[in-house]
N, C-alpha and C positions, 0 to 999 in steps of 0.2 A: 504493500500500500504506500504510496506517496502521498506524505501530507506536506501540507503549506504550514508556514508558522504566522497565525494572525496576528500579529504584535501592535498591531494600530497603522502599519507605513505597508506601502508593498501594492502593485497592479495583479492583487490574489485574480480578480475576476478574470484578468486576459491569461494565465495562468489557466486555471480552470474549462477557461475555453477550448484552450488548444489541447490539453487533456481528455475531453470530453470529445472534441474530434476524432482522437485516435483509438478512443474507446478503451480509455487506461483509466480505470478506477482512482480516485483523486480524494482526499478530505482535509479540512481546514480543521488547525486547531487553535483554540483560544486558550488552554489549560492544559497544566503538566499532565493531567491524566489519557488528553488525547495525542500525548505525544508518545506514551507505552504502546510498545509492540509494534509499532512502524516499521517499513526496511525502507524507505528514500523520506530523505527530506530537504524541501526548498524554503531557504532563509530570503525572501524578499526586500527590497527595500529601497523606498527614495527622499530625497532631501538632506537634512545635513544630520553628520556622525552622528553628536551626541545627543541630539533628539531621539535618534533611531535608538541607541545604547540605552538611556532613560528608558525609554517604552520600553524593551526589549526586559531590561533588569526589573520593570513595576510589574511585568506582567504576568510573575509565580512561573516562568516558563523557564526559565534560567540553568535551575540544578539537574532538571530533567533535560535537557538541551546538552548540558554537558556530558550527563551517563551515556547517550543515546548516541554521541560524538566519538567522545573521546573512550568512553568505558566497552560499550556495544559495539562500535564501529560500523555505524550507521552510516551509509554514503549518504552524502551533506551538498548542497549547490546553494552557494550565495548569489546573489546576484545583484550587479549596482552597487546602494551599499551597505547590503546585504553580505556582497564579498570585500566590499571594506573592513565589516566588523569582524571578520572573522582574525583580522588583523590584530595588534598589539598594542595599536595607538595611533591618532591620526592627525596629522597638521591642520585640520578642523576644529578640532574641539580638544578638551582635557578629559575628558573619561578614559579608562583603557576601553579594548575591545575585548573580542571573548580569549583573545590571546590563542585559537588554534592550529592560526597558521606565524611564524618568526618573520615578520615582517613588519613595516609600517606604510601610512599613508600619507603621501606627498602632493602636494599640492605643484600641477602643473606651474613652471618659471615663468611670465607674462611677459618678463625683460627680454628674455630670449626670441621673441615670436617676433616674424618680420611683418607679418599681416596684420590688417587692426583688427578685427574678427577674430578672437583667436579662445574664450572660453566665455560660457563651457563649451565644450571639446563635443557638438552636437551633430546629427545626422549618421547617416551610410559609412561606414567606413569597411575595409579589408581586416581580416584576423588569420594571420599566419602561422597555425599550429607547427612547434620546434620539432615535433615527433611523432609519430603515430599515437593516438589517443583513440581511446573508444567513444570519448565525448564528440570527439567529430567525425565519426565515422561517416563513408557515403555522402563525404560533403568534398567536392570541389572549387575550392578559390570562394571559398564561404563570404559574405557581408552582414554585417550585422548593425544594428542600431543603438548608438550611444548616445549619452548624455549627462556631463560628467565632468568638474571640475579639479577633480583629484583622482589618483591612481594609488593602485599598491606596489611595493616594492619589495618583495623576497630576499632578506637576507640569502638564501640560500636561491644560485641561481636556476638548480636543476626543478624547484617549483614551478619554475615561469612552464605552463601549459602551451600559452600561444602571446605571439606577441601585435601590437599595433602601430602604424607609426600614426605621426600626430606632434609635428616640431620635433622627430627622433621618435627614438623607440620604446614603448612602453608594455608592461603586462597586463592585457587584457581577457587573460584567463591564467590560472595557478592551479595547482594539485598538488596537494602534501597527504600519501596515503587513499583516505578514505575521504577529505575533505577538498572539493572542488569548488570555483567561485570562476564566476563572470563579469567583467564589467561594462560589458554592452547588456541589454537587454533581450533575450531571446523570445520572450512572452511579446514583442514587438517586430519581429525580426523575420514575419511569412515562413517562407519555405525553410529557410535554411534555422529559424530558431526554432520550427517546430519537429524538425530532424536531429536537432540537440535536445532537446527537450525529452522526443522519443528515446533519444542514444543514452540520457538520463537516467529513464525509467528501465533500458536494460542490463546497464552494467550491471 
């Protein structure tokens, strides 16, 4: 079963939608108790860190979030910033994150952009998986839809899943284990996000 985690932030509906196309059973949870017995889980989320970290921590979903992670090893997809939090701490705000993945979040450099246009970091862009991934399986020269003024950064470079450019080059998807994150939106992303999505529900 794939649940969603309702924390207050997150496009749960477009989510659900493209679930419901593939005819892949889906449920939302608002409470630790529906987050027992799960085998996938999507951590959604938009707006900024420490709002999302707040809700996330007020919402009794926390400890059970972590057995299901980190104790269970539960396959986990962040996404946005979703896959932010999964991070350690963010140039946004000052709360930590859930600390699952040894990384931080970076706030795109503004000084560096020759363009005036330059965040957030919004529309179509390309995602260059570094390696065979199951997350992207049956996808060719994939695009996907972002929207996003900070990025994660993996201490550890063999995380980076796939990478984007965007003023240089950034990780737009990471994998540590059991725990995967996006920072494009794939619940927006037609074909190719509801190919990740399915490729999601099969690992």
């Amino acid at each position: 079963m794939i649940t969603i985690i309702n924390y207050g932030l997150g496009n749960i509906r477009a989510f659900v939608n493209v679930y419901e196309r593939l005819n892949i059973h889906i449920n939302i949870a608002s409470c630790a108790q529906e987050i027992k017995g799960v085998n996938r889980i999507i951590l959604p989320g938009v707006g900024s860190f420490d709002y999302a970290m707040k809700l996330l921590n007020e919402s009794g979903m926390r400890d059970e979030l972590d057995n299901q992670v980190m104790v269970r090893k539960i396959p986990v997809l962040g996404v946005c910033v979703g896959m932010q939090m999964l991070a350690k701490s963010s140039e946004e705000g000052l709360l930590p994150g859930l600390g699952w993945i040894n990384a931080d979040v970076k706030r795109f450099d503004e000084t560096s952009f020759s363009q005036k246009t330059h965040l957030p970091h919004m529309g179509w862009n390309d995602v260059n998986p570094n390696s065979p991934s199951g997350l992207f399986q049956g996808m060719i020269n994939p695009r996907f839809y972002f929207l996003h003024s900070y990025y994660i950064a993996p201490i550890n470079q063999d995380e980076v899943l796939a990478t984007t450019e965007y003023n240089g080059s950034f990780a737009s998807a990471v994998k540590s284990g059991n725990i995967y994150g996006t920072q494009f939106h794939p619940e927006k992303s037609h074909q190719w996000g509801i190919q990740l999505l399915k490729n999601f529900a099969n690992l």
